[in-house]
Kinemage of the C-alpha trace (Angstrom):
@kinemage 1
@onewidth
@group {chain A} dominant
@subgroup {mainchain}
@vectorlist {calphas} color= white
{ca unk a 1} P 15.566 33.308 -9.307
{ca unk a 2} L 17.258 33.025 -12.883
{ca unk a 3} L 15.349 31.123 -15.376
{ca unk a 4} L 17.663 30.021 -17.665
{ca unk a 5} L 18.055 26.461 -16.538
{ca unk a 6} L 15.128 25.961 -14.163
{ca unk a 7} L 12.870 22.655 -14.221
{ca unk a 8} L 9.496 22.678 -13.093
{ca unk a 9} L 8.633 19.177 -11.369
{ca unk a 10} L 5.888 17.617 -9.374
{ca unk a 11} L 5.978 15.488 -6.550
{ca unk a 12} L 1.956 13.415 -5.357
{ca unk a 13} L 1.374 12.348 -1.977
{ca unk a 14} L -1.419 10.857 -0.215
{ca unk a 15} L 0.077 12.998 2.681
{ca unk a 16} L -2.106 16.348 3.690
{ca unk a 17} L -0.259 19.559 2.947
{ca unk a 18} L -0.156 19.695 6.895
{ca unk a 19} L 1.726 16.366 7.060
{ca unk a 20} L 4.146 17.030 3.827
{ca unk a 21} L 7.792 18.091 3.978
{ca unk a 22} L 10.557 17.804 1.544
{ca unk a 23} L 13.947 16.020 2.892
{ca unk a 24} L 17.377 14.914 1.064
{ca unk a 25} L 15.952 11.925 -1.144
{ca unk a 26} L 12.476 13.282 -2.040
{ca unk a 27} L 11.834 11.835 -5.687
{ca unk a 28} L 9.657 14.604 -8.094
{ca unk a 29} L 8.545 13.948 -11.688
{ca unk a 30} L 8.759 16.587 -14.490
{ca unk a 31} L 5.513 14.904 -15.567
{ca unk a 32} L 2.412 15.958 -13.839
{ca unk a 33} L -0.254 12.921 -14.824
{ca unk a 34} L 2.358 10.301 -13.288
{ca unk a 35} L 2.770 13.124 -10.320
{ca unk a 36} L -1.225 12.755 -9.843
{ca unk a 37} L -1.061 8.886 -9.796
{ca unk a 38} L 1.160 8.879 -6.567
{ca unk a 39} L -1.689 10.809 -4.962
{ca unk a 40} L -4.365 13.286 -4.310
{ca unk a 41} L -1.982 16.146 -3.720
{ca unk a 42} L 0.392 17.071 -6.196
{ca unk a 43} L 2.954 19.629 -5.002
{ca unk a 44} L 4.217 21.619 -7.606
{ca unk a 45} L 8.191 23.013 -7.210
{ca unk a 46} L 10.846 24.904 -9.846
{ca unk a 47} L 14.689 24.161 -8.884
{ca unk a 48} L 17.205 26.140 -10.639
{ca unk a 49} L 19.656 23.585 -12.682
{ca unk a 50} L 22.518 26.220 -12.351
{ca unk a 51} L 25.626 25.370 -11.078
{ca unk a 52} L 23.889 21.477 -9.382
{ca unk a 53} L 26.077 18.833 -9.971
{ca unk a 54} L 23.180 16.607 -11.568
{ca unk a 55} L 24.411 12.515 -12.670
{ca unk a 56} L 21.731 10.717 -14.521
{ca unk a 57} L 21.482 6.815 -13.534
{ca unk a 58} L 21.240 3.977 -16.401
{ca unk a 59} L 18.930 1.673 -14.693
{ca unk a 60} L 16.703 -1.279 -15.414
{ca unk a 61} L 12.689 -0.312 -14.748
{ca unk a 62} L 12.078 -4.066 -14.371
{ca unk a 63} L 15.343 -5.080 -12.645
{ca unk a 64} L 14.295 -2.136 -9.901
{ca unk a 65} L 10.907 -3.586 -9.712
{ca unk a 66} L 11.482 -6.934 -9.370
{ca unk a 67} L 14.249 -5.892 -6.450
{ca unk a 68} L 12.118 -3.120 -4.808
{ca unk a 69} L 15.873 -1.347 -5.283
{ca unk a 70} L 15.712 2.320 -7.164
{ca unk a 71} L 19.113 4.778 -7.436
{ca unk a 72} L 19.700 6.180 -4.136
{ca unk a 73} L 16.805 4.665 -2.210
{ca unk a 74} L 18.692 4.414 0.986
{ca unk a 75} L 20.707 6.387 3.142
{ca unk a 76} L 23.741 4.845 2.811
{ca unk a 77} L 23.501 5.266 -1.087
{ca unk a 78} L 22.110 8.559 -0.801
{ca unk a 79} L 25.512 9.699 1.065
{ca unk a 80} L 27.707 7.957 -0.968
{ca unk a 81} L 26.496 10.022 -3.557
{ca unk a 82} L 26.419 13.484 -2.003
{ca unk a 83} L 29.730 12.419 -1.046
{ca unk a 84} L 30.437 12.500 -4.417
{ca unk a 85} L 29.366 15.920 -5.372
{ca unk a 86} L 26.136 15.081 -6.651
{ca unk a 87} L 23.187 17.247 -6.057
{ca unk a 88} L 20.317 15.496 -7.909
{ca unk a 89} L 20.179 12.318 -9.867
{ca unk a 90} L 18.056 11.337 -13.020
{ca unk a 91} L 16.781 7.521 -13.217
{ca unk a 92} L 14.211 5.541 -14.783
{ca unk a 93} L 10.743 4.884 -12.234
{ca unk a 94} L 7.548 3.650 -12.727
{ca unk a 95} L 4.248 3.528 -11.287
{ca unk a 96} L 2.738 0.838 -9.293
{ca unk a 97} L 0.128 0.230 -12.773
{ca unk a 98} L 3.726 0.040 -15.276
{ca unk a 99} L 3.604 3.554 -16.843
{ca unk a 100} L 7.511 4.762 -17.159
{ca unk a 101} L 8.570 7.971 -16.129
{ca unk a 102} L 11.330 10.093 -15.337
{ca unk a 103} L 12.748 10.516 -11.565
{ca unk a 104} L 14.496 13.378 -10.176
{ca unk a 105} L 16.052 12.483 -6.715
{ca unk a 106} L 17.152 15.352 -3.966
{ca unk a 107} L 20.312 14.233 -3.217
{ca unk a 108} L 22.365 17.225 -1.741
{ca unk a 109} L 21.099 19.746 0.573
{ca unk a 110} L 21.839 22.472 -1.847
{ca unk a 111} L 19.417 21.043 -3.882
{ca unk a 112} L 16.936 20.911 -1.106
{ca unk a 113} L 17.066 24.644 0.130
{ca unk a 114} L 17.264 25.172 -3.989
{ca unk a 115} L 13.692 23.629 -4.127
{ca unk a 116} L 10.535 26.224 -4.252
{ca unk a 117} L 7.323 25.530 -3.852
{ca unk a 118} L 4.320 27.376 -6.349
């Protein structure tokens, strides 16, 4: 895998490595503290950046709280966006205790096959 543009992100889960699966809309965190607050297993990935079609969402932390409603959060939005060309989206999320952090959404399955676990 090239390098050059490659994140490394984390995605926690209460889920046993047994039980865990990624799937289009899987939500990871470049940040691995916030990934450990979602659970007690942390699953650690590297996507290559290269050539994925990646829109970043301007969204409202509190609006999305207050709504239960984050960027691509259901299937029909998810499609839309693939539809769209997009392969992963950016957007503001935070924790259930209010710390802020960064989202990266799977929205295309390029993106998804692009994903690989270390």
């Amino acid at each position: 895998m090239d390098t050059t543009n490659t994140a490394t992100l984390f995605h926690g889960t209460w889920e046993t490595d047994d039980e865990w699966t990624t799937n289009l809309g899987l939500c990871l965190t470049d940040d691995l503290d916030i990934a450990e607050s979602y659970g007690e297993s942390v699953h650690t990935m590297i996507i290559s950046l290269d050539d994925m079609v990646v829109c970043h969402i301007n969204n409202d932390v509190s609006v999305c709280w207050d709504s239960n409603d984050w960027p691509c959060d259901n299937d029909d939005d998810l499609s839309a966006m693939a539809a769209e060309g997009v392969d992963l989206i950016t957007y503001s999320d935070g924790t259930e205790t209010g710390a802020e952090h960064m989202t990266f959404r799977i929205i295309s399955q390029r993106a998804l096959d692009a994903l690989v676990a270390i």
